[in-house]
N, CA, C and O atoms as a Tinker XYZ file with bonds, in Angstrom:
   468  protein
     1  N     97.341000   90.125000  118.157000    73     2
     2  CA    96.430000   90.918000  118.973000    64     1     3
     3  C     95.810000   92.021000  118.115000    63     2     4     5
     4  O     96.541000   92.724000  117.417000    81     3
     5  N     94.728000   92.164000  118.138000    73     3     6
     6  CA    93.471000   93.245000  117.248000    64     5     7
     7  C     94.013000   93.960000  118.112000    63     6     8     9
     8  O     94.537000   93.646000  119.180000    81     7
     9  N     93.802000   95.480000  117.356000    73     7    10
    10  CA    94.272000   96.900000  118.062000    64     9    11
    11  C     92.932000   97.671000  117.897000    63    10    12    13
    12  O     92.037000   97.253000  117.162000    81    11
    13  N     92.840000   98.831000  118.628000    73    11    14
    14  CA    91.310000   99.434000  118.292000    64    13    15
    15  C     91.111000   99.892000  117.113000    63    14    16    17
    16  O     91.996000  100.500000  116.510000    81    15
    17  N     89.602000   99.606000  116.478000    73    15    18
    18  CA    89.533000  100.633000  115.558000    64    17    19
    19  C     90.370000  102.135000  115.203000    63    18    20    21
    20  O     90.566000  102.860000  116.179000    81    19
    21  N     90.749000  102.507000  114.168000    73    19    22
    22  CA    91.151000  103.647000  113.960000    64    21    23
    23  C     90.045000  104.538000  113.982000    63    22    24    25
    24  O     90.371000  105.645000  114.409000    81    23
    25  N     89.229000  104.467000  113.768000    73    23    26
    26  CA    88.007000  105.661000  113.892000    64    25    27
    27  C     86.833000  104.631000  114.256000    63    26    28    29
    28  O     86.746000  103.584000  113.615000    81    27
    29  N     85.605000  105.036000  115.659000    73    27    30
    30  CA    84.707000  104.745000  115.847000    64    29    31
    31  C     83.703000  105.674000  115.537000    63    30    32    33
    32  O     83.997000  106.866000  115.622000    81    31
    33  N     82.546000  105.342000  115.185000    73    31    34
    34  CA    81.641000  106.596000  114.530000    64    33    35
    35  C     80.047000  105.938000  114.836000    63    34    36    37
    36  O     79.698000  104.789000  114.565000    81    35
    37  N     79.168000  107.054000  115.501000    73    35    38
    38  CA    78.017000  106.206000  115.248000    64    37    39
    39  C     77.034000  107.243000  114.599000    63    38    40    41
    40  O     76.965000  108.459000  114.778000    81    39
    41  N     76.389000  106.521000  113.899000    73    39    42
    42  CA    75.538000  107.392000  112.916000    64    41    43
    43  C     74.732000  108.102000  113.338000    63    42    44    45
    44  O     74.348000  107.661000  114.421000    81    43
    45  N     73.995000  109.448000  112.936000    73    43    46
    46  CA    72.949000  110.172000  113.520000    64    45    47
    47  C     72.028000  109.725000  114.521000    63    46    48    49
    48  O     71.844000  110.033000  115.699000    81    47
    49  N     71.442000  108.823000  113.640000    73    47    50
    50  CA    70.315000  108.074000  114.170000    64    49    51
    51  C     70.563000  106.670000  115.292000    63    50    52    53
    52  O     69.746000  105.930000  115.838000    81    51
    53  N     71.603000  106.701000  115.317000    73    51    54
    54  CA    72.055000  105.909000  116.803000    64    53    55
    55  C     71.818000  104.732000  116.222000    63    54    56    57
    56  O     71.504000  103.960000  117.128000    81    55
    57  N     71.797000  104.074000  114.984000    73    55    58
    58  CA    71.211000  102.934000  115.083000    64    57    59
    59  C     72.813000  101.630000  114.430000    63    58    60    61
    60  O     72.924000  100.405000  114.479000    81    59
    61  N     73.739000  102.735000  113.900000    73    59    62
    62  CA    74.996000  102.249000  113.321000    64    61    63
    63  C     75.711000  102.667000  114.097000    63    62    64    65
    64  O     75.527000  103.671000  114.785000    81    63
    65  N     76.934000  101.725000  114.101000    73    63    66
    66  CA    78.172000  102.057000  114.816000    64    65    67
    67  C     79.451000  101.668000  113.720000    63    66    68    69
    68  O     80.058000  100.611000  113.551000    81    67
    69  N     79.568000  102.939000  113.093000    73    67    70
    70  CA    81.466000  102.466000  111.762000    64    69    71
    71  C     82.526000  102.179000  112.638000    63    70    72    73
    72  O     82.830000  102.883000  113.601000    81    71
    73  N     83.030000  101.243000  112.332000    73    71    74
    74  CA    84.608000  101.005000  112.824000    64    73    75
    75  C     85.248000  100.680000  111.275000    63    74    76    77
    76  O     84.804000  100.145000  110.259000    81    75
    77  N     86.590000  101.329000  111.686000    73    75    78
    78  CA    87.347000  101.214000  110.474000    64    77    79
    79  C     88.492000  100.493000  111.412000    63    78    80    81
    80  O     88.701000  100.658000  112.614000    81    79
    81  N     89.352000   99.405000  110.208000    73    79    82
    82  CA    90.788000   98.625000  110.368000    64    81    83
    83  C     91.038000   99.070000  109.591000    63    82    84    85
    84  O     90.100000   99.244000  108.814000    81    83
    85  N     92.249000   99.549000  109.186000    73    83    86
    86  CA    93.390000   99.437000  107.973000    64    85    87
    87  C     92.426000   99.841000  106.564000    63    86    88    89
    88  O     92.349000   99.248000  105.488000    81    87
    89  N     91.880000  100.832000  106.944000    73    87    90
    90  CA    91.320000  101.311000  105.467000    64    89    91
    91  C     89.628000  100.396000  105.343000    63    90    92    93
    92  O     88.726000  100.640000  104.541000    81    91
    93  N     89.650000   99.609000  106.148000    73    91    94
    94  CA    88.437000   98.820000  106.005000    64    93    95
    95  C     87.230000   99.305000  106.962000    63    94    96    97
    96  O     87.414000   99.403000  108.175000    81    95
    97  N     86.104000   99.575000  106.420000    73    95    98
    98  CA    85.463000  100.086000  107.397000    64    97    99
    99  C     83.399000   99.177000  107.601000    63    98   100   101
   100  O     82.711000   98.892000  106.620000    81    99
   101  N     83.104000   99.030000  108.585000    73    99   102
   102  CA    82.400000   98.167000  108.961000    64   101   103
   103  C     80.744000   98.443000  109.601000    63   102   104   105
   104  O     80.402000   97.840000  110.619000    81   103
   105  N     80.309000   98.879000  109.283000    73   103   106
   106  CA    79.032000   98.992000  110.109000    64   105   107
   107  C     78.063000   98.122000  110.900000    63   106   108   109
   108  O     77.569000   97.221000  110.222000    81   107
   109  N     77.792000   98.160000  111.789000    73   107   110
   110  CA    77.305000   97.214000  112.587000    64   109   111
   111  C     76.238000   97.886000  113.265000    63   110   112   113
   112  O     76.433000   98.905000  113.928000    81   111
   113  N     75.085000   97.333000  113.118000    73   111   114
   114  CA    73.675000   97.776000  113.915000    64   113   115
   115  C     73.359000   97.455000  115.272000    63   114   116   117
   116  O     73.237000   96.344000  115.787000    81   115
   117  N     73.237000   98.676000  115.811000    73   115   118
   118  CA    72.875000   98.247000  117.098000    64   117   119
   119  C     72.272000   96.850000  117.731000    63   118   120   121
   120  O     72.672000   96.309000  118.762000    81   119
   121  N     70.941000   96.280000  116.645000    73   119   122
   122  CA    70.505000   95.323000  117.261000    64   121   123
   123  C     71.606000   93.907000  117.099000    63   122   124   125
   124  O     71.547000   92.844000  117.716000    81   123
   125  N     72.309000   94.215000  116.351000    73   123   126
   126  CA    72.961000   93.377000  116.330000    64   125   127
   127  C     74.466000   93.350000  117.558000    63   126   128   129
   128  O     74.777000   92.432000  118.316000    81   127
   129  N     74.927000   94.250000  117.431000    73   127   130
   130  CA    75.636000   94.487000  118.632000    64   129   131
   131  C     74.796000   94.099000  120.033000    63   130   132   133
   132  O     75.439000   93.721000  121.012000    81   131
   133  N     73.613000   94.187000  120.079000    73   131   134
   134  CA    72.866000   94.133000  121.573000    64   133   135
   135  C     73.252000   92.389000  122.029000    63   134   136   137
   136  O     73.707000   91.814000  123.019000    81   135
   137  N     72.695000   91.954000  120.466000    73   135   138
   138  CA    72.205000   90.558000  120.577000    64   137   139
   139  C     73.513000   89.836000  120.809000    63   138   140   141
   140  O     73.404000   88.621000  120.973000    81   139
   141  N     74.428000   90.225000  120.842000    73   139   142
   142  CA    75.748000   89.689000  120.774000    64   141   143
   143  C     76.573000   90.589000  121.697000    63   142   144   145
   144  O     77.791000   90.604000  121.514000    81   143
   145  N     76.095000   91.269000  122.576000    73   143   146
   146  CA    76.611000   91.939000  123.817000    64   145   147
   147  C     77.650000   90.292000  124.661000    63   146   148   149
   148  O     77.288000   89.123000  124.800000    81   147
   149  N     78.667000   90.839000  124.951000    73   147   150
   150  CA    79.410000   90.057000  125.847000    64   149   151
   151  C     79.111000   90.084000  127.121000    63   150   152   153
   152  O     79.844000   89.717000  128.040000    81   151
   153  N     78.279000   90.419000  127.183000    73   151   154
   154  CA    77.210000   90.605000  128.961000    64   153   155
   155  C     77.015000   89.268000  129.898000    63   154   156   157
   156  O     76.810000   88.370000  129.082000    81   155
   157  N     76.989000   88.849000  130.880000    73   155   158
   158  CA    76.283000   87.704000  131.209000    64   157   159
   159  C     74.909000   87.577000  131.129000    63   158   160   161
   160  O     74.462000   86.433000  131.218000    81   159
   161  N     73.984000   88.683000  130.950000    73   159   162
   162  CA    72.760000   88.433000  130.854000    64   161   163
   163  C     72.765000   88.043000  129.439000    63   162   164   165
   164  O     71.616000   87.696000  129.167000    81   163
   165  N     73.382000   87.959000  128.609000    73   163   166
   166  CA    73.028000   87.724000  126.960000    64   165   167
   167  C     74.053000   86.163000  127.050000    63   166   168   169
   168  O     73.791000   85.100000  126.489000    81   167
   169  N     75.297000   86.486000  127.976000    73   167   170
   170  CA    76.088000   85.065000  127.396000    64   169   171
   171  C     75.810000   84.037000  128.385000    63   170   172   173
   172  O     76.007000   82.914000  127.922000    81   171
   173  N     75.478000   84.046000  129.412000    73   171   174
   174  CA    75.238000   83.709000  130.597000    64   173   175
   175  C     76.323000   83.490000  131.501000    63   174   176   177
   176  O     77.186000   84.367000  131.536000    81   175
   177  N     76.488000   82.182000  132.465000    73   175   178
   178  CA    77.555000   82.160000  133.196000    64   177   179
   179  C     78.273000   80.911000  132.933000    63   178   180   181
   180  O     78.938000   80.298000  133.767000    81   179
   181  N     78.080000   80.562000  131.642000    73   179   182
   182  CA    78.989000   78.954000  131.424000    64   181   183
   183  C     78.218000   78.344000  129.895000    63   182   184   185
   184  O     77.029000   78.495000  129.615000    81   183
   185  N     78.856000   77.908000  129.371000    73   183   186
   186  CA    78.324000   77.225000  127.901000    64   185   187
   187  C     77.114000   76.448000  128.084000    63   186   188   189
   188  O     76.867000   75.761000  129.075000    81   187
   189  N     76.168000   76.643000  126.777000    73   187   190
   190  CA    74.682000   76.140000  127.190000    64   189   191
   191  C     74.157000   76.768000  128.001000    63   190   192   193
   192  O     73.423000   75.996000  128.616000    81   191
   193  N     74.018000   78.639000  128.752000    73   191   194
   194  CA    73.686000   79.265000  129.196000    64   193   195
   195  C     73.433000   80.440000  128.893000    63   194   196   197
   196  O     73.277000   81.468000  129.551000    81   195
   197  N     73.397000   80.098000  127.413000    73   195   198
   198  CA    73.238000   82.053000  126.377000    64   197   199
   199  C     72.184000   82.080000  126.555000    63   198   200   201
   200  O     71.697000   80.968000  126.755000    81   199
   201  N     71.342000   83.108000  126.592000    73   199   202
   202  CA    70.167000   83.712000  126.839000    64   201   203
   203  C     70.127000   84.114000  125.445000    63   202   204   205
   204  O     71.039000   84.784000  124.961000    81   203
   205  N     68.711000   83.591000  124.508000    73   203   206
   206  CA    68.133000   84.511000  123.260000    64   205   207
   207  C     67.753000   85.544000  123.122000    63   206   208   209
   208  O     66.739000   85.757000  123.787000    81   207
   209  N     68.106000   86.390000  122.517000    73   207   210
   210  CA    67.500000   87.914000  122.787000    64   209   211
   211  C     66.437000   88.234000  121.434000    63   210   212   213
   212  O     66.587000   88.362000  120.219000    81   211
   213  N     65.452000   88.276000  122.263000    73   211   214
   214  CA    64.237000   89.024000  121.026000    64   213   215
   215  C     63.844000   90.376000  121.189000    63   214   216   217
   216  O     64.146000   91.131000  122.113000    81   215
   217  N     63.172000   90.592000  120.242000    73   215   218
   218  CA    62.066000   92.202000  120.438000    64   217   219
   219  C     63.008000   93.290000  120.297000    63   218   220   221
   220  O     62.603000   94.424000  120.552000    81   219
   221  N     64.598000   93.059000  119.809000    73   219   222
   222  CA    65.841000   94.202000  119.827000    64   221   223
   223  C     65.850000   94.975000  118.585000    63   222   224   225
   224  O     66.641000   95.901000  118.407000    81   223
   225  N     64.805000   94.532000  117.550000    73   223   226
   226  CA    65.345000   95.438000  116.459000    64   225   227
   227  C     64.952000   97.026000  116.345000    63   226   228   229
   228  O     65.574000   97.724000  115.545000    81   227
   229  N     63.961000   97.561000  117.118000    73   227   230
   230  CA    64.143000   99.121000  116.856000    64   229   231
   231  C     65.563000   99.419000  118.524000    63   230   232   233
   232  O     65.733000  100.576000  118.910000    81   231
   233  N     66.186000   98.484000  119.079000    73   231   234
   234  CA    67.306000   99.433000  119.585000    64   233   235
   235  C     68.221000  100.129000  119.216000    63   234   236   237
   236  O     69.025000   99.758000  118.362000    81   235
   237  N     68.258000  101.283000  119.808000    73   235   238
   238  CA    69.684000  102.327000  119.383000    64   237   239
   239  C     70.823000  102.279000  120.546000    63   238   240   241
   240  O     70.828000  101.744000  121.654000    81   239
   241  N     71.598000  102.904000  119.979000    73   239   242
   242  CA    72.666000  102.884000  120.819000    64   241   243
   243  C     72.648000  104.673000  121.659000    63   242   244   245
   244  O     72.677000  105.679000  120.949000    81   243
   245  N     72.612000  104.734000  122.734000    73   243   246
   246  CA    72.239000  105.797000  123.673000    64   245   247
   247  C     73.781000  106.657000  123.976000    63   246   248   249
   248  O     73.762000  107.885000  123.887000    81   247
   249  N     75.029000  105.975000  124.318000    73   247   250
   250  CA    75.945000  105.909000  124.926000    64   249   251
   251  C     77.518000  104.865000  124.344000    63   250   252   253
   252  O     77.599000  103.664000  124.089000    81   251
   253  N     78.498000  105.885000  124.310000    73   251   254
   254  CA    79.591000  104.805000  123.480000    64   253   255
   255  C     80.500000  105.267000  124.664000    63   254   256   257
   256  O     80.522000  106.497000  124.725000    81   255
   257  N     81.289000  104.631000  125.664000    73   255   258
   258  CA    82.691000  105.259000  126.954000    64   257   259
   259  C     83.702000  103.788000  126.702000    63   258   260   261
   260  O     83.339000  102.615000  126.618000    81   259
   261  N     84.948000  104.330000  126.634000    73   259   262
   262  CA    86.360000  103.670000  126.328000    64   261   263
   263  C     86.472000  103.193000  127.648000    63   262   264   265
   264  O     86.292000  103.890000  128.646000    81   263
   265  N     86.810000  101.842000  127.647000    73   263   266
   266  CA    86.930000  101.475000  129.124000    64   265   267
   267  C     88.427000  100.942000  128.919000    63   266   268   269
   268  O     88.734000   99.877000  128.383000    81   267
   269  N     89.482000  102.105000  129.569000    73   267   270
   270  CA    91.051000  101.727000  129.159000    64   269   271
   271  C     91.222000  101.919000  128.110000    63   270   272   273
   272  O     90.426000  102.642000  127.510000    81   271
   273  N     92.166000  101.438000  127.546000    73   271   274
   274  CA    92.788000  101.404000  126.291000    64   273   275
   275  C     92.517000   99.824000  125.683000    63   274   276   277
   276  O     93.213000   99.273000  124.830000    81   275
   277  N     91.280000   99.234000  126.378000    73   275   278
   278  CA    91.269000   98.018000  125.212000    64   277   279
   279  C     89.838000   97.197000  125.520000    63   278   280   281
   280  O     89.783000   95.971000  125.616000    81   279
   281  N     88.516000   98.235000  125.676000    73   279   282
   282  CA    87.329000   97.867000  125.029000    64   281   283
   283  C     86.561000   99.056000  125.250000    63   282   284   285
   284  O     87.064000  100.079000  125.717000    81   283
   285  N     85.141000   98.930000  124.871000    73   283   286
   286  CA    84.161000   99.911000  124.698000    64   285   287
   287  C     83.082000   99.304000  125.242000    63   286   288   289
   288  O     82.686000   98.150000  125.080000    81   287
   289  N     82.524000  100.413000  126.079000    73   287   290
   290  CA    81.209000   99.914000  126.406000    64   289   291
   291  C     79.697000  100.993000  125.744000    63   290   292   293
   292  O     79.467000  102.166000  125.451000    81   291
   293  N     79.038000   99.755000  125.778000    73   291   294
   294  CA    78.038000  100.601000  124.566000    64   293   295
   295  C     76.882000  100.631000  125.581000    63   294   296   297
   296  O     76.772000   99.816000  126.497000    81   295
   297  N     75.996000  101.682000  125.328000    73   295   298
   298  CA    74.820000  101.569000  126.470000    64   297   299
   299  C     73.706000  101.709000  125.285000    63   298   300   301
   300  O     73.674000  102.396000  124.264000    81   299
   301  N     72.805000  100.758000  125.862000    73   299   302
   302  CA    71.804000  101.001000  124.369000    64   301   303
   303  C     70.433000  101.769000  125.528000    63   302   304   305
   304  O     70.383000  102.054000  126.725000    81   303
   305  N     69.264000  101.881000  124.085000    73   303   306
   306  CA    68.131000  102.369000  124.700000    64   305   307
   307  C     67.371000  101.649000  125.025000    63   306   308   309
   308  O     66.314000  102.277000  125.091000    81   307
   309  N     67.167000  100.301000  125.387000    73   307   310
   310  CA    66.808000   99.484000  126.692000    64   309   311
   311  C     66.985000   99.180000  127.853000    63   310   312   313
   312  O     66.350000   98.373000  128.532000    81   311
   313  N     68.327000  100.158000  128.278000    73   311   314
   314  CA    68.464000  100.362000  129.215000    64   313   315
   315  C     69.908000   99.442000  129.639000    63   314   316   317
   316  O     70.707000   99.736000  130.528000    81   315
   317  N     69.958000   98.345000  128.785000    73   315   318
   318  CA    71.366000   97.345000  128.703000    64   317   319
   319  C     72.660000   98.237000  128.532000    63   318   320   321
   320  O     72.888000   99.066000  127.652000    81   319
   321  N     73.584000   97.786000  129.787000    73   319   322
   322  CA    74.697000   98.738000  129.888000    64   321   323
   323  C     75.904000   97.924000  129.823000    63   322   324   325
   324  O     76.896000   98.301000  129.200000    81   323
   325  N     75.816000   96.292000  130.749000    73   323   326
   326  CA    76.848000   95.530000  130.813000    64   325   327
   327  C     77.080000   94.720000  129.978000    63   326   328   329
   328  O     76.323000   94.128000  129.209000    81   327
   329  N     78.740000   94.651000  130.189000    73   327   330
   330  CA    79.393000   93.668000  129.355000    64   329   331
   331  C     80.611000   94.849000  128.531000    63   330   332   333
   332  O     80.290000   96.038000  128.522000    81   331
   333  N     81.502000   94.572000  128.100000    73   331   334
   334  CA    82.545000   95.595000  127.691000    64   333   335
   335  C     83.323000   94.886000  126.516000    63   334   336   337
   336  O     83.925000   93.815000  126.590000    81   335
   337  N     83.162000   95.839000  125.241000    73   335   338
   338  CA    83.397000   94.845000  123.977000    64   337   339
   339  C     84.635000   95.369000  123.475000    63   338   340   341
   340  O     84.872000   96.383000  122.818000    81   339
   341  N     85.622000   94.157000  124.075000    73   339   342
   342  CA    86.959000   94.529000  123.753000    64   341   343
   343  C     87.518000   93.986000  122.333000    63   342   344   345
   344  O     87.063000   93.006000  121.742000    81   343
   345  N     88.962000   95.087000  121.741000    73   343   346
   346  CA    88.999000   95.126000  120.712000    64   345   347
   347  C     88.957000   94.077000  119.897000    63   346   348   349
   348  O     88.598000   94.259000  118.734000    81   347
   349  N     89.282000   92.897000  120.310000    73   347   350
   350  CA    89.275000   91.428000  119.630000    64   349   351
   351  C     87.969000   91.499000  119.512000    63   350   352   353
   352  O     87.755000   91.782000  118.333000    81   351
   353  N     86.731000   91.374000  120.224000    73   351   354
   354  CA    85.570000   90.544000  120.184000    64   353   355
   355  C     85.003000   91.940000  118.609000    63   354   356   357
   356  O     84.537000   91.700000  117.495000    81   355
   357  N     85.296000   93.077000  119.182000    73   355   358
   358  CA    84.790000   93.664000  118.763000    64   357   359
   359  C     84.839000   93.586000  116.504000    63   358   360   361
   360  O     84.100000   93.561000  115.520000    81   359
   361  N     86.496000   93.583000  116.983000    73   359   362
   362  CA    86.699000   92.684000  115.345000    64   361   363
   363  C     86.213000   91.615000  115.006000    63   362   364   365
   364  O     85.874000   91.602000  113.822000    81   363
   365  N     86.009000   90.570000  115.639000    73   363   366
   366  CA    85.490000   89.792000  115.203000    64   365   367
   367  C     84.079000   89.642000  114.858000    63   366   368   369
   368  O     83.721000   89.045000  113.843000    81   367
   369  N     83.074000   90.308000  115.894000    73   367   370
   370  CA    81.632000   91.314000  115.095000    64   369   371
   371  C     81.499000   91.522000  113.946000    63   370   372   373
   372  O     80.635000   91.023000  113.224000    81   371
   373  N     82.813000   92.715000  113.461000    73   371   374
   374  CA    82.711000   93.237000  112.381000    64   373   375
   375  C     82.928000   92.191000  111.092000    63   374   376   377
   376  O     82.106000   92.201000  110.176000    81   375
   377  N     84.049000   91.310000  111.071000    73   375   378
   378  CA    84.482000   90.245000  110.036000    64   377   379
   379  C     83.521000   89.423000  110.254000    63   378   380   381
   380  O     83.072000   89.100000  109.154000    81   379
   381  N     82.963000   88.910000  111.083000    73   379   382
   382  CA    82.108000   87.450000  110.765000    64   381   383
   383  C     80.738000   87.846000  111.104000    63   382   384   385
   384  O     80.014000   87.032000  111.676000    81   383
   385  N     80.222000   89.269000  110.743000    73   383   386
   386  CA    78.910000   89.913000  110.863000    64   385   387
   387  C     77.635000   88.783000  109.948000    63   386   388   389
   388  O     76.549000   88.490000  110.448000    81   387
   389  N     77.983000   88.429000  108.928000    73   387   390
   390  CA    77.180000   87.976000  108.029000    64   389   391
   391  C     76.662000   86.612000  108.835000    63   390   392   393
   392  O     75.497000   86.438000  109.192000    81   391
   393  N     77.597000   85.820000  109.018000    73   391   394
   394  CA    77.548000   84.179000  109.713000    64   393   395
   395  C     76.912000   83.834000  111.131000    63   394   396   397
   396  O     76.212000   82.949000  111.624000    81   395
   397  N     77.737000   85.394000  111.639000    73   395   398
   398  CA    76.953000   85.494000  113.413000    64   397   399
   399  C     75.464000   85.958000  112.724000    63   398   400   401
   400  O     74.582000   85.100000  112.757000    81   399
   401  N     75.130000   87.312000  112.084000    73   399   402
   402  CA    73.347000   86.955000  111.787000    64   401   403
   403  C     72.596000   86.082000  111.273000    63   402   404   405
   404  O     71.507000   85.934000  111.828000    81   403
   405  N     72.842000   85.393000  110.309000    73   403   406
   406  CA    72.508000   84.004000  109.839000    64   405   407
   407  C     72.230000   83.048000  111.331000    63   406   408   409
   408  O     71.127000   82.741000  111.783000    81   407
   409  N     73.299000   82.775000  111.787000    73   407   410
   410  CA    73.260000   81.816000  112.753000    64   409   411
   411  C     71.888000   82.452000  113.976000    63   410   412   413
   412  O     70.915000   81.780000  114.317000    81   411
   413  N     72.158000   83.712000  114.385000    73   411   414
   414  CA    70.970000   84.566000  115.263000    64   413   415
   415  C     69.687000   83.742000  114.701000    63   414   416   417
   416  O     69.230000   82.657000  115.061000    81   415
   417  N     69.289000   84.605000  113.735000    73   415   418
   418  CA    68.241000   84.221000  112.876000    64   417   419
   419  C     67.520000   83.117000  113.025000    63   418   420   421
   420  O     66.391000   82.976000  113.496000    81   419
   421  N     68.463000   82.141000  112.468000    73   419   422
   422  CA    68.141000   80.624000  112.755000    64   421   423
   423  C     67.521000   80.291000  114.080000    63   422   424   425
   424  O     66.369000   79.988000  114.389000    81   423
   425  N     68.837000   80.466000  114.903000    73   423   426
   426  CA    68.130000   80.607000  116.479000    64   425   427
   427  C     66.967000   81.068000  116.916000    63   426   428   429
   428  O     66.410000   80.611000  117.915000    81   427
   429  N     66.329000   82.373000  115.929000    73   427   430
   430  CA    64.946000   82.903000  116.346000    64   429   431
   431  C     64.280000   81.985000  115.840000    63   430   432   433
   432  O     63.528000   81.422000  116.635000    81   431
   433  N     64.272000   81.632000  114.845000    73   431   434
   434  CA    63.096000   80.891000  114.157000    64   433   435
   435  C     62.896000   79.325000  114.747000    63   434   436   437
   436  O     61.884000   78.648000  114.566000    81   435
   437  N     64.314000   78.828000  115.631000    73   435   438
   438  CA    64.263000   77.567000  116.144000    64   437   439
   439  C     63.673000   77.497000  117.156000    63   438   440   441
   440  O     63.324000   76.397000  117.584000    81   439
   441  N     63.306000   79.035000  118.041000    73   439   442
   442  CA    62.975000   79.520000  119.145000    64   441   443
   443  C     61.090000   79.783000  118.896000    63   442   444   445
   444  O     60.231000   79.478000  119.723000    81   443
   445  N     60.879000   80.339000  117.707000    73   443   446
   446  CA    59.710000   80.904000  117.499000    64   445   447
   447  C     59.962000   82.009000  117.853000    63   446   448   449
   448  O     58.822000   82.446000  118.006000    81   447
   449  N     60.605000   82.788000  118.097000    73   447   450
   450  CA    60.700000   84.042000  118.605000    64   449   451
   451  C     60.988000   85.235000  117.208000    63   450   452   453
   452  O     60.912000   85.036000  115.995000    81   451
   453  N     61.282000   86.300000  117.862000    73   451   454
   454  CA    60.790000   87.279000  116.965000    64   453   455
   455  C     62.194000   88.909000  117.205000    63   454   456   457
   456  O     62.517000   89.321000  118.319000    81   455
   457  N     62.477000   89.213000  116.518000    73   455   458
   458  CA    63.206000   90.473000  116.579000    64   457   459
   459  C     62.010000   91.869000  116.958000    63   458   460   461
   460  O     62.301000   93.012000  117.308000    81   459
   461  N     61.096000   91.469000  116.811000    73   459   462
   462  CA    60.343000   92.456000  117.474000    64   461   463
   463  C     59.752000   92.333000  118.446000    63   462   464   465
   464  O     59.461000   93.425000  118.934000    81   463
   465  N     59.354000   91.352000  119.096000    73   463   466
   466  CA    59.051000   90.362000  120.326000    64   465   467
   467  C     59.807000   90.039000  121.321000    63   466   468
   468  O     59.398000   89.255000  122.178000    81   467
């Protein structure tokens, strides 16, 4: 079982969020956190029901509240509030950041769609 970050931190400019494990520490961009929100509007309600998310790359993050002792909910500046990114999912963001954007990406371009669109 993933335990929470030891320190959550988000940068001035709202646009990073640091989590540190065990000396390891991780940055993760809002738009990328959006696009990968555990929400039903982003995951939907059953496999083969994810919703693509475009037009997210100038989002910031507005709002960071501990929900319990085992996730975080992030409120960005689009107004997206749901979905609650508990400590597992949330590690796993951070470690397989590179593969989950690659894979996004792909998806936009298979889509025609656009990170600013």
């Amino acid at each position: 079982m993933v335990q929470m970050p030891e320190t959550i931190r988000l940068d001035k400019n709202k646009s990073i969020l640091h989590l540190e494990y065990a000396g390891q520490t991780y940055g993760l961009s809002a738009e990328y956190l959006r696009v990968h929100s555990p929400s039903a509007q982003v995951r939907g309600h059953g496999v083969g029901q994810e919703v693509l998310q475009t037009g997210k790359r100038l989002v910031t993050i507005v709002g960071l509240e501990m929900s319990g002792n085992y996730a975080l909910k992030i409120v960005y500046s689009d107004g997206h509030d749901s979905g609650l990114y508990d400590w597992a999912y949330l590690h796993e963001l951070a470690t397989t950041q590179e593969a989950k954007w690659q894979a996004y990406e792909a998806r936009l371009a298979q889509a025609g769609a656009s990170r600013d669109v």
